[in-house]
Structure formats: C-alpha cells, structure tokens
C-alpha positions as a Markdown table, in Angstrom:
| # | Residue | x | y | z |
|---|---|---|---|---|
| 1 | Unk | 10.8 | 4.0 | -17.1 |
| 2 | Unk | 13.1 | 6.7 | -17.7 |
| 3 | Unk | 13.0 | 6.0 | -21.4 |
| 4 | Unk | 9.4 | 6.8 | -21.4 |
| 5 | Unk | 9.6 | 9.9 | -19.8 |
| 6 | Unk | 9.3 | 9.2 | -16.4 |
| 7 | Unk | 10.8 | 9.9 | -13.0 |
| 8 | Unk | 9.8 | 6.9 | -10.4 |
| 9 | Unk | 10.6 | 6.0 | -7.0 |
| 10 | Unk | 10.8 | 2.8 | -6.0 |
| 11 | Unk | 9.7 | 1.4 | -2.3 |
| 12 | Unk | 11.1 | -2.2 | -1.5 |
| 13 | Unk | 10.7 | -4.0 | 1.8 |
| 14 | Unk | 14.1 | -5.2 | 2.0 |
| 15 | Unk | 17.2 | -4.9 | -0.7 |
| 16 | Unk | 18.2 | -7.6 | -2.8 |
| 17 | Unk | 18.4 | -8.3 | -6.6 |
| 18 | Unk | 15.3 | -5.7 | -8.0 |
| 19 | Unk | 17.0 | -2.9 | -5.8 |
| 20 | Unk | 19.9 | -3.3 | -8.0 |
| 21 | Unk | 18.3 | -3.8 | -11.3 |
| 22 | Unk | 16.0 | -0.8 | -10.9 |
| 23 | Unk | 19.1 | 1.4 | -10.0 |
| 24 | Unk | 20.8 | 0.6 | -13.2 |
| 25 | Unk | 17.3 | 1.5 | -14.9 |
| 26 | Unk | 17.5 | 4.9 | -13.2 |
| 27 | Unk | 14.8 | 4.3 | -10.7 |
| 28 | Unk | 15.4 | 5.9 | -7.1 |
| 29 | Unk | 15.2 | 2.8 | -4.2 |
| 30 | Unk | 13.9 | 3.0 | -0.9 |
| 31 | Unk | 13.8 | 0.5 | 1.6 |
| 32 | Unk | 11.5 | 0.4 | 4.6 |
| 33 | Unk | 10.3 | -2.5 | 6.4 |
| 34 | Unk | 7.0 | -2.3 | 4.3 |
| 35 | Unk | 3.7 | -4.6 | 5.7 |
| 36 | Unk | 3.9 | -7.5 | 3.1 |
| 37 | Unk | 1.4 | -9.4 | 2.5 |
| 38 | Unk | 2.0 | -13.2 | 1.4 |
| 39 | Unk | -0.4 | -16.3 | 1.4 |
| 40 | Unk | -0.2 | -17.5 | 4.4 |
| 41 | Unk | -1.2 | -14.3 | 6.6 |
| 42 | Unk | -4.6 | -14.3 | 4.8 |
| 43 | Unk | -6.0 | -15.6 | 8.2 |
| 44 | Unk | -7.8 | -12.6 | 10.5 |
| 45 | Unk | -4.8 | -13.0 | 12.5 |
| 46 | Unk | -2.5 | -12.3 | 9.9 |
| 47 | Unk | -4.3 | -9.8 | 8.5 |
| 48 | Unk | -4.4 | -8.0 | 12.2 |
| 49 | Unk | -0.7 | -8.3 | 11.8 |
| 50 | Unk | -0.6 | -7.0 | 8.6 |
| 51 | Unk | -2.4 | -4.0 | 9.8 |
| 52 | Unk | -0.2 | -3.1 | 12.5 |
| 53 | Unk | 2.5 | -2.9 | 10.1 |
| 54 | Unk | 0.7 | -0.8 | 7.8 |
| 55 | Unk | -0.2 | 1.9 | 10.3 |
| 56 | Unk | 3.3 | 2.1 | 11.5 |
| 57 | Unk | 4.3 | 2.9 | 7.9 |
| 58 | Unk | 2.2 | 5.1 | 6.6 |
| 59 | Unk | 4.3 | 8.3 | 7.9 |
| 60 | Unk | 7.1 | 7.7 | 5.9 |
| 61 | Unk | 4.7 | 6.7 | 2.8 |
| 62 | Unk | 3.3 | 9.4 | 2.7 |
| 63 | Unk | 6.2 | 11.6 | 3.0 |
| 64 | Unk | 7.7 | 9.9 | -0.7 |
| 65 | Unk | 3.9 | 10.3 | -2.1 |
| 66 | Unk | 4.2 | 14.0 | -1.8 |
| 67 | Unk | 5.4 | 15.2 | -5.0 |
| 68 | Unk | 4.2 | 12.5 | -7.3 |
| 69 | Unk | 1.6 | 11.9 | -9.3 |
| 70 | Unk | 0.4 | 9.2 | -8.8 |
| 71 | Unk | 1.1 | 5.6 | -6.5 |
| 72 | Unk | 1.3 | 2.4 | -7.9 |
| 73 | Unk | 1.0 | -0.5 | -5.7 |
| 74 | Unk | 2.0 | -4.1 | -6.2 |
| 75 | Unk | -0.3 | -6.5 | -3.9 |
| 76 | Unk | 2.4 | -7.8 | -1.6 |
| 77 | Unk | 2.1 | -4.2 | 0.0 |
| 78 | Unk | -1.7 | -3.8 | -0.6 |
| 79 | Unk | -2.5 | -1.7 | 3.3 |
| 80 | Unk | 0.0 | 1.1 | 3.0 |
| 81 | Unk | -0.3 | 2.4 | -0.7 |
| 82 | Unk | -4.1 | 3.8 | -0.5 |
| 83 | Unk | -3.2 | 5.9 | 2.6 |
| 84 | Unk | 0.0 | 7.6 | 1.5 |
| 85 | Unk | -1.9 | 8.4 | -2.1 |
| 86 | Unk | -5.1 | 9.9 | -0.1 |
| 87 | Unk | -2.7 | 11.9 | 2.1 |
| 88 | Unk | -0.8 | 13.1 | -1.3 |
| 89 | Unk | -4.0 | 13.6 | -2.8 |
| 90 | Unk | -3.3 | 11.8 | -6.0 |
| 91 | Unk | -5.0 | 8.3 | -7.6 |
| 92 | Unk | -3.8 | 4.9 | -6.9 |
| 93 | Unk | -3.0 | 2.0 | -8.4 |
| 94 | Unk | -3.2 | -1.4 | -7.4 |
| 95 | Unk | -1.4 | -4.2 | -9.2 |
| 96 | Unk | -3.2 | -7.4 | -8.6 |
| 97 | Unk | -1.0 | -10.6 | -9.2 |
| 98 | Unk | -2.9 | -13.2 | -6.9 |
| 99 | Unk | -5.9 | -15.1 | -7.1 |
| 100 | Unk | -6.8 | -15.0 | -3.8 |
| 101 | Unk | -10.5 | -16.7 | -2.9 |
| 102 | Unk | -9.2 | -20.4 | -1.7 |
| 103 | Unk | -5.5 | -19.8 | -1.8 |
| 104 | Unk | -5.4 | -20.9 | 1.7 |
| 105 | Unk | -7.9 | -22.9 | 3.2 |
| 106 | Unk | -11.6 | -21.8 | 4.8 |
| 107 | Unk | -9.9 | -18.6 | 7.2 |
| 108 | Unk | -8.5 | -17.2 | 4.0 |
| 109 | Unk | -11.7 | -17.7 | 2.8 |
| 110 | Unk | -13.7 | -15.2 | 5.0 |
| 111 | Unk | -10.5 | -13.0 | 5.1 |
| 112 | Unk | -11.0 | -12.1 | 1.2 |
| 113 | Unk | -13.9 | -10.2 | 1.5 |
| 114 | Unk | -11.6 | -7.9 | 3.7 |
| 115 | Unk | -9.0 | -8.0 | 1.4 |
| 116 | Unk | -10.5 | -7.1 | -1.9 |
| 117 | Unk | -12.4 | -4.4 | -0.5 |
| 118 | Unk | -9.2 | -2.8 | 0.1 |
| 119 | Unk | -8.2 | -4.0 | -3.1 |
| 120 | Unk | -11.6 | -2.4 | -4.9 |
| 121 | Unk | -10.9 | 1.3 | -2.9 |
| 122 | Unk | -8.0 | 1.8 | -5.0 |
| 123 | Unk | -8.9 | 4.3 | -8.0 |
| 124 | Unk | -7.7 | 1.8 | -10.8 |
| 125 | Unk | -6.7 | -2.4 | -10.4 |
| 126 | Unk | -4.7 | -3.5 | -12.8 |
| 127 | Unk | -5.1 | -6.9 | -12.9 |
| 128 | Unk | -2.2 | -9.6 | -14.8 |
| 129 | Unk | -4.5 | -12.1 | -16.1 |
| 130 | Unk | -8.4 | -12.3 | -16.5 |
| 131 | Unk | -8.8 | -15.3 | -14.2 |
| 132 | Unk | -7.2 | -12.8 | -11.6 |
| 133 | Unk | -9.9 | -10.0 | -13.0 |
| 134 | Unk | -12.9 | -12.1 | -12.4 |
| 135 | Unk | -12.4 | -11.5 | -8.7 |
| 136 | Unk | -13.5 | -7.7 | -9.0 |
| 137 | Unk | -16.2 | -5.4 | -10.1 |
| 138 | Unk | -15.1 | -4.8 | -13.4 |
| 139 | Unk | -15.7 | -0.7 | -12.9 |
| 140 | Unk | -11.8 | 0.7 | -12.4 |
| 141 | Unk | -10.5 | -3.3 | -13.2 |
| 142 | Unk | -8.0 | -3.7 | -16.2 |
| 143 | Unk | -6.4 | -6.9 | -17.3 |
| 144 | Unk | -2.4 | -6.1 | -18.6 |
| 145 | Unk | -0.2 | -9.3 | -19.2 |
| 146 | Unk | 3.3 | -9.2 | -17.9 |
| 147 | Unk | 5.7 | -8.5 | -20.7 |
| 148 | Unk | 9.2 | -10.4 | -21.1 |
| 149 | Unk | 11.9 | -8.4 | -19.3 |
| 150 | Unk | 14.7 | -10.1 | -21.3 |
| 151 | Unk | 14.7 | -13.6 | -23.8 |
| 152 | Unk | 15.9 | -16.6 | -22.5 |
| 153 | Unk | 19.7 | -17.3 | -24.1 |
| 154 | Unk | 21.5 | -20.6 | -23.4 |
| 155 | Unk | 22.8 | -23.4 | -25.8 |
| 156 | Unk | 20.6 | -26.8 | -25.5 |
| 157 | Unk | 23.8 | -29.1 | -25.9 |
| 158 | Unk | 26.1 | -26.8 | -22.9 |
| 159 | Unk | 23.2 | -26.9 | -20.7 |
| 160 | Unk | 22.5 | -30.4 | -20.8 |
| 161 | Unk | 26.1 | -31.8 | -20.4 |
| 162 | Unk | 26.1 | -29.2 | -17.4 |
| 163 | Unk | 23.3 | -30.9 | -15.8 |
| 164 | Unk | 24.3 | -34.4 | -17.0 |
| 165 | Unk | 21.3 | -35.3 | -19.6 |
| 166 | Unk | 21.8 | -37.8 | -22.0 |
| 167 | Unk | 21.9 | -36.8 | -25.3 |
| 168 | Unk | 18.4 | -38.6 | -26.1 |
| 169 | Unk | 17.1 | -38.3 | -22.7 |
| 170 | Unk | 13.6 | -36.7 | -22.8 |
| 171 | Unk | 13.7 | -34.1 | -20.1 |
| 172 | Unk | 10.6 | -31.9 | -18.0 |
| 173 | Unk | 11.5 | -29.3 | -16.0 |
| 174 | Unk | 9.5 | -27.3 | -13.7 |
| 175 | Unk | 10.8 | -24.3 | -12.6 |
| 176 | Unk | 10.1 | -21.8 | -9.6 |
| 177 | Unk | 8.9 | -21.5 | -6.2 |
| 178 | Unk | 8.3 | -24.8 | -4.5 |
| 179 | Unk | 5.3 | -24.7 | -3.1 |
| 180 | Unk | 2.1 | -27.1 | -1.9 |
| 181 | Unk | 0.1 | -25.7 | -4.9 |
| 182 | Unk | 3.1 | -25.4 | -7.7 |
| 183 | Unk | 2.4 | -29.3 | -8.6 |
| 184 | Unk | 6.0 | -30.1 | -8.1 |
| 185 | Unk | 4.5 | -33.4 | -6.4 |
| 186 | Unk | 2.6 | -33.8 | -9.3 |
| 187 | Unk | 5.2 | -33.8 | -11.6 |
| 188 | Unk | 7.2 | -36.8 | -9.5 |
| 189 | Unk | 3.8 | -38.6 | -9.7 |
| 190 | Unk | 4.0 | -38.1 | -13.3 |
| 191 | Unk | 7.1 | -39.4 | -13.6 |
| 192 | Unk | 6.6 | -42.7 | -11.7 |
| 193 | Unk | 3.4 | -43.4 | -14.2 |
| 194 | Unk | 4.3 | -45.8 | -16.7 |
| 195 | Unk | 4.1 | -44.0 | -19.7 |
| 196 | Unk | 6.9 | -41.5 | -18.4 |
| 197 | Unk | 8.8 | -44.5 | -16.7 |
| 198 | Unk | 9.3 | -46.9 | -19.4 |
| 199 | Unk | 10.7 | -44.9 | -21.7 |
| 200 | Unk | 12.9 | -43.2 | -18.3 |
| 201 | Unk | 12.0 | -39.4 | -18.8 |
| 202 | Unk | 14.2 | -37.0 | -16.6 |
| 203 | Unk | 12.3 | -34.1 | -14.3 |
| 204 | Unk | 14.5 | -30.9 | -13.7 |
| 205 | Unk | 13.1 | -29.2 | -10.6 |
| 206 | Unk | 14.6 | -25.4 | -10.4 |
| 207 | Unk | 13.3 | -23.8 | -7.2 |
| 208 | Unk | 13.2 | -23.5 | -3.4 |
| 209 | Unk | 10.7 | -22.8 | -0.9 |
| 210 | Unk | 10.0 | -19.2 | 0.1 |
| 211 | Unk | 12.1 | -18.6 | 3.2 |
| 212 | Unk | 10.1 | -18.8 | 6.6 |
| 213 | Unk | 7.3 | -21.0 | 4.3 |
| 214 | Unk | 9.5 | -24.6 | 3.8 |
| 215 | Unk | 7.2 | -26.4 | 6.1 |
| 216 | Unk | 4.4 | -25.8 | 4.0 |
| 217 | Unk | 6.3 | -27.4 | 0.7 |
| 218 | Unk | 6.3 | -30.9 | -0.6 |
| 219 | Unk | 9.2 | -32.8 | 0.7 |
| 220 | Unk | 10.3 | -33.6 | -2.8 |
| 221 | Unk | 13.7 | -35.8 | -1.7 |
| 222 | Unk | 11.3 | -37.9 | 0.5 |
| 223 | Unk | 8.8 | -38.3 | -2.3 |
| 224 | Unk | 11.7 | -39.0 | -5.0 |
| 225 | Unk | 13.1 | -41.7 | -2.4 |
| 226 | Unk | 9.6 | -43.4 | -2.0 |
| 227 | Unk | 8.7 | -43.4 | -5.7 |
| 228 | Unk | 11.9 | -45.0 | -6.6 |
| 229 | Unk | 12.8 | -42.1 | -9.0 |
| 230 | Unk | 16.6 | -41.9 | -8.1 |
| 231 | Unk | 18.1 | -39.7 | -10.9 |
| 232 | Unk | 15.6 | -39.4 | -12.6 |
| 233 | Unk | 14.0 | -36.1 | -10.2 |
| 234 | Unk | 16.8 | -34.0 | -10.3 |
| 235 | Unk | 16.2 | -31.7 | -7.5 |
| 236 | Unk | 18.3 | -28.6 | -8.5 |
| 237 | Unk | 17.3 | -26.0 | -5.8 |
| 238 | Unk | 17.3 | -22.0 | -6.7 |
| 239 | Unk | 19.0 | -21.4 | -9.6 |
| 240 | Unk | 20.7 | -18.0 | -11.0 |
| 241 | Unk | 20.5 | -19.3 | -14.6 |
| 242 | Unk | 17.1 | -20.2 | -15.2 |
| 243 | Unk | 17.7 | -20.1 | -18.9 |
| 244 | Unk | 20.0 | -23.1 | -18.7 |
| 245 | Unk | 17.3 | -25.0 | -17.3 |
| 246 | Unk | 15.2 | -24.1 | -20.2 |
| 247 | Unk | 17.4 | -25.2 | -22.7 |
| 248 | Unk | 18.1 | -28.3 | -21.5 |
| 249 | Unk | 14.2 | -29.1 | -20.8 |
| 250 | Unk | 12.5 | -30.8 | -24.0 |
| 251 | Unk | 9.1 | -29.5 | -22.3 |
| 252 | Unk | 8.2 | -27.3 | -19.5 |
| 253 | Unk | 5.7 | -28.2 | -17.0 |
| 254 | Unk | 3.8 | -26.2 | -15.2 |
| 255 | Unk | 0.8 | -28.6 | -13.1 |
| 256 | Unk | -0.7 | -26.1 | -10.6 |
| 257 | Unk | -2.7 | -27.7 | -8.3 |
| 258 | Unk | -4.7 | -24.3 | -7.6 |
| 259 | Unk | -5.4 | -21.4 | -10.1 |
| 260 | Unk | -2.4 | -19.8 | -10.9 |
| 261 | Unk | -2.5 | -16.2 | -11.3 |
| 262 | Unk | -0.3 | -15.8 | -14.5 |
| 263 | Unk | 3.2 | -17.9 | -13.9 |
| 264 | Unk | 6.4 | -16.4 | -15.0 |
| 265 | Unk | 7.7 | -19.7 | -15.4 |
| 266 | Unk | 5.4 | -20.6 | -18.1 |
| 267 | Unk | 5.8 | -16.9 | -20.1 |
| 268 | Unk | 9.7 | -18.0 | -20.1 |
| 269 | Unk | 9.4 | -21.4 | -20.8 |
| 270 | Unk | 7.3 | -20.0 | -24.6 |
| 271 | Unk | 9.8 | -17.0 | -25.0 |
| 272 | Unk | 12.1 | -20.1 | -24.8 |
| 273 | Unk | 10.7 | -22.2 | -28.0 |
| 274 | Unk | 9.5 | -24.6 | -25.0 |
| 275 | Unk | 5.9 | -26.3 | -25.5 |
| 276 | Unk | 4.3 | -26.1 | -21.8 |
| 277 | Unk | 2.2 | -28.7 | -20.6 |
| 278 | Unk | 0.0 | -26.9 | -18.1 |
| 279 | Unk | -3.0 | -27.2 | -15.8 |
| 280 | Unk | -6.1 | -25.9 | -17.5 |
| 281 | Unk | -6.9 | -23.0 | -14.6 |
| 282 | Unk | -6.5 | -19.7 | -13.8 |
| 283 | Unk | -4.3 | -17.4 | -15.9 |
| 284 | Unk | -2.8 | -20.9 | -17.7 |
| 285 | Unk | -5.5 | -20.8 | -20.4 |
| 286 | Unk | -4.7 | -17.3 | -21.6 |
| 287 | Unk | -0.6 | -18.0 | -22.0 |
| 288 | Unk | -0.8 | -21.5 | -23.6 |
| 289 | Unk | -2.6 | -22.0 | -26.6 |
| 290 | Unk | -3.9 | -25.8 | -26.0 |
| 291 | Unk | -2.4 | -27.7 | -29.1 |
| 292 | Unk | -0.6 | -24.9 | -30.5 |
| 293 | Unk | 2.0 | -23.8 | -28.0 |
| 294 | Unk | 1.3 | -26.6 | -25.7 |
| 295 | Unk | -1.1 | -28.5 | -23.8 |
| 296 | Unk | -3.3 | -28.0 | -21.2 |
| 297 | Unk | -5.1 | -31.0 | -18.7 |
| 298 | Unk | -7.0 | -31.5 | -15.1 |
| 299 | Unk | -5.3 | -29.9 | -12.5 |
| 300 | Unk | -3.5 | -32.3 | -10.3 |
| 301 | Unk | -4.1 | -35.1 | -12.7 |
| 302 | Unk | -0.4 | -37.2 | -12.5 |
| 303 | Unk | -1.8 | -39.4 | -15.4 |
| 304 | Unk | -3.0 | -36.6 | -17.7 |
| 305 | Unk | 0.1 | -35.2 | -17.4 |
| 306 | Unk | 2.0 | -37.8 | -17.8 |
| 307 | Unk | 0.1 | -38.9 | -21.0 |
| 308 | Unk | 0.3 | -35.6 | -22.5 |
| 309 | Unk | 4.7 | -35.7 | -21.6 |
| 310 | Unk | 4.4 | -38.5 | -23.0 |
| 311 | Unk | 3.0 | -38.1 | -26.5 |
| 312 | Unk | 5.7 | -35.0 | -27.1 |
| 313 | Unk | 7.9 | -37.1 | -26.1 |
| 314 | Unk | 6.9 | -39.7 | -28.5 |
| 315 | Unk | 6.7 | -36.7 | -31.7 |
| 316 | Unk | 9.8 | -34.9 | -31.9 |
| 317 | Unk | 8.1 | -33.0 | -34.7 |
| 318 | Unk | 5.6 | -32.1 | -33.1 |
| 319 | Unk | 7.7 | -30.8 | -30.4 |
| 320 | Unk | 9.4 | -28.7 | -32.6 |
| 321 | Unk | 6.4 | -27.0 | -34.3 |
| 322 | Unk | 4.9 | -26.3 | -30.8 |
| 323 | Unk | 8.1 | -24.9 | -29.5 |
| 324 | Unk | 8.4 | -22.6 | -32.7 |
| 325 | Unk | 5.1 | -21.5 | -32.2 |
| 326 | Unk | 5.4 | -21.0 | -28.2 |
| 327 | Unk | 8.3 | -18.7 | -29.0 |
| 328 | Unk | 6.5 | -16.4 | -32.1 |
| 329 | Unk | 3.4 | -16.4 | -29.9 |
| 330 | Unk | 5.2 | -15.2 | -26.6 |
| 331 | Unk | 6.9 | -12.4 | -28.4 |
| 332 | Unk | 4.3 | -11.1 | -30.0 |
| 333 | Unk | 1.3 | -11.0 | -27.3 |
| 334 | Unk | 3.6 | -10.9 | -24.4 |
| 335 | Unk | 6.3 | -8.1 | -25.0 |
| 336 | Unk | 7.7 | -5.7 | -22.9 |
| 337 | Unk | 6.4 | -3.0 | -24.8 |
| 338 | Unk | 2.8 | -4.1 | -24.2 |
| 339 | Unk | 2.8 | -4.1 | -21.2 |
| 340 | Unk | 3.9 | -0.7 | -20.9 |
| 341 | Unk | 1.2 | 0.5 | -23.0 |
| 342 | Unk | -1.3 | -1.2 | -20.9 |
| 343 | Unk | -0.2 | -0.1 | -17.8 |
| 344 | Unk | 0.3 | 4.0 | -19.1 |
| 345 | Unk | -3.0 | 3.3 | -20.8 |
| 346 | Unk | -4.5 | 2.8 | -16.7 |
| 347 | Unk | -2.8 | 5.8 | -15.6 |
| 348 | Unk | -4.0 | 8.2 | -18.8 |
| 349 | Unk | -7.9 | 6.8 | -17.7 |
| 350 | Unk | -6.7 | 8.5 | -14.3 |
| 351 | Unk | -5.4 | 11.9 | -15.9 |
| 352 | Unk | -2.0 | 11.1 | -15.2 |
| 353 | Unk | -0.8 | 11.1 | -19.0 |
| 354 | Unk | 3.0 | 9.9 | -20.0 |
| 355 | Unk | 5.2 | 12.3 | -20.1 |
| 356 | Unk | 6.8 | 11.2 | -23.4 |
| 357 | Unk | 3.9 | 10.8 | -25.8 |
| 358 | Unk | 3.7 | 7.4 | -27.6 |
C-alpha cells in the first residue's frame, strides 16, 4: 500500500501470519476480538450471535475510523465496518468473497436476505468474481479479481522425491481447506474410477479443516481406507509450502461441490504452469479457460473428473501446452497490479482518489 501512496491500518480478529506480513509491508495492525462471520453462523441464531459481537465492537471501530478516509471491509467482518464509517462519516467498502444463497442449507437460506442487505448498505461492493456479483444490485457492485501476491517457485524433481512420487507417476493434487463442499471426496471417488485406477494415478491432498469446523469435513482417511486407495490418497494435512505441492502435481484439481466464489487454489495452481480440472460453477469459469488452461466438468461428477484426469494424463503434450498457457494467462489477467487498479478505481468512484497518481 505504502508504495502507492497510502497510509492503512489494518484490523485483524486475532494475530497470526497476515499480521506479520502486513507489518513488513508497512501497514499498522490492530487486533480486537472482531464479530467474524463464517459459514456456518449463517443460521438466525448465528447471526443473533454475530450481532452481539458487532455491537460490543463498534466503540473501538470507530475510534480507528476517525481520521481516515475511508473503511474497507472484508466479508468475514461484514456487521462492524458500516457503523464505525457512518460514525467517521466517510464511505465504505465492502469486499465480497462468498457466494452465499445455499452455502449452508435452507436456515442460511432465509438468513441471506438479512445478510446482503447489510452487504447492499455499504457505499461501494467490491465483489472478486462475477458469479459472486450476481448476488447484488449491480448499482455500487464491482467485480475485481484477486491478483497473485507472489509466483509459485519449487523444482518439480525435489518436490516429488520429497513426497515420494515416482518418477512417471501421474499425480492430482488438491489443495486448501477441507471442507464438505471443496470436493476432496470427490477427488478420492475419482481416483477409485477405473480410468484413474488402472493406470494407478496419485492424489496429493494439502489442507485441513478450519479449526472448530472438523466435524463438518469429509473423513478423508475413512474414505481412502474403504475405497481401497492406500498410497495412492496421500493425505498431507496443512502445508507451509504450498508451492512444492504444486510442482510435484502433474494437474491441479479443484471439484467444488457448491459454487466457489473465486479459489486461490486454482489462481496458484495457473500462475504454476498447472492445467486445472475444475467444476464448471461459480467464479471457476472465469479463471480456467475450458480447453485452453484446463478443463472444466459437472460439479460433483467422480466420473467426469476422472475422465478428464485421465485424458491429460494420457497426453503429455497436451499437458504441457495447457500448463504454458495457464501460466501466461494467470499473469497477465490475474496480476497484483490489477487488482490494485480495480480496487483504487472503487475508491476514486467514492472521491477518495490515490494519493500517488497512477
């Protein structure tokens, strides 16, 4: 931020890796015990809870919002934002990064309405994928991609005799948060179809459950165990070198089973020269270019994806072209600098201009 001109302060709900990342940027952290919103308190109960937290916040909100121009609010901490702006009288911004009709079952449902019209009262959305978009009016609603942060660096041959691959082994990882809608399950399906079995293709899974939400993941070792997969699900849990993953994946899945918003996992995977095989929903469609950069298929359909695996794994060539592409394609739609521009683009409508012109 500070290389654009401007002075931020950050507000995080507890400290952890981004504290320390922003520091080094220059950005001034905070930490209060901030009202986050996550999936599974989009019940009216949750919700109430949510609320609570939000009121007991506000105080010291506002008290940062004084002085700035202008508040910029990420969705996990939707309740609090709006009031500290209003009481520092300057806009607000929302940053949208769910999809959020459905996400979790029919109370969720009639909880939305109440959610996206606190969502629709900020002055400006900005939303990270059109599917995401489609959820609001489109007055005051902007779609900005996510740009890449850094570029995936690792050496395919290290990172495979890490992880113990065969040298010819075709390997699929799928990487991030485990979850009931991520498709991991679906990719252990996939694996037990015969056209991934035969030929004995390898699934990496890099992730963990969200602390406090395990119950609600697939129990992956159980399902490994009674599709007979043995080694061939390698259930890796959280991992602090995601690239190495990468390189030693041949493909990159990524089967949600409900819209995804606009997956990191599959942004890295391109940056990463990795063709993605991805369901066709939600923000999927707008990073993969289906038969250029990878391939997309049904939602939760083990055999579709399993076919399409298949038939990279069957063209090495084709691999190759589709991963060269994925990797142009990512840098040059998908850019750190984009999204910048996007995003200072949405305050500018607001008449907060950067302070270093571009």
């Amino acid at each position: 931020m500070r290389e654009r001109g401007w002075e931020a302060t950050a507000v995080l709900p507890e400290r952890g890796d981004l504290a320390d990342r922003l520091e080094q940027a220059g950005v001034d952290v905070v930490v209060l015990p901030l009202a986050v919103m996550r999936r599974r308190l989009l019940t009216p109960r949750g919700l109430a809870r949510v609320a609570v937290a939000s009121r007991q916040e506000r105080g010291a909100l506002a008290g940062l919002a004084y002085g700035a121009r202008l508040v910029h609010s990420n969705t996990s901490v939707i309740l609090g934002g709006g009031p500290a702006a209003a009481a520092a009288g300057v806009p607000h911004v929302v940053h949208v990064r769910e999809i959020y009709a459905g996400a979790a079952g029919p109370l969720a449902t009639r909880a939305w309405p109440l959610v996206r019209r606190r969502l629709e009262s900020a002055d400006a959305r900005i939303c990270v994928s059109g599917a995401v978009a489609l959820q609001f009016d489109p007055a005051g609603t902007h779609v900005v991609h996510d740009g890449l942060v850094r570029l995936p660096d690792a050496q395919r041959a290290d990172a495979r005799l890490a992880l113990g691959i065969p040298a010819g082994a075709f390997a699929v990882a799928i990487l991030g948060r485990i979850a009931d809608w991520k498709g991991q399950d679906v990719l252990a399906r996939a694996l037990a179809e015969p056209a991934l079995s035969e030929i004995g293709a390898i699934g990496l899974v890099a992730g963990d459950a969200y602390p406090g939400e395990e119950s609600q993941a697939p129990d992956l070792a159980r399902l490994r165990d009674g599709l007979g997969l043995g080694e061939r699900l390698r259930l890796l849990g959280f991992r602090a070198d995601p690239d190495a993953v990468l390189a030693a994946a041949d493909v990159v899945a990524v089967p949600s089973t409900r819209p995804d918003p606009f997956p990191n996992s599959a942004l890295e995977a391109l940056a990463a020269g990795r063709p993605v095989v991805a369901a066709g929903a939600g923000g999927l469609p707008e990073l993969v270019r289906d038969g250029e950069t990878g391939v997309l298929v049904a939602p939760g359909d083990q055999a579709a994806l399993a076919q399409a695996l298949r038939a990279l794994a069957d063209d090495p060539d084709r691999r190759a072209r589709m991963g060269a592409a994925a990797a142009a394609d990512a840098r040059q739609r998908f850019s750190l600098d984009a999204m910048l521009d996007g995003v200072e683009a949405v305050y500018a409508e607001l008449g907060v201009s950067s302070p270093t012109p571009r």
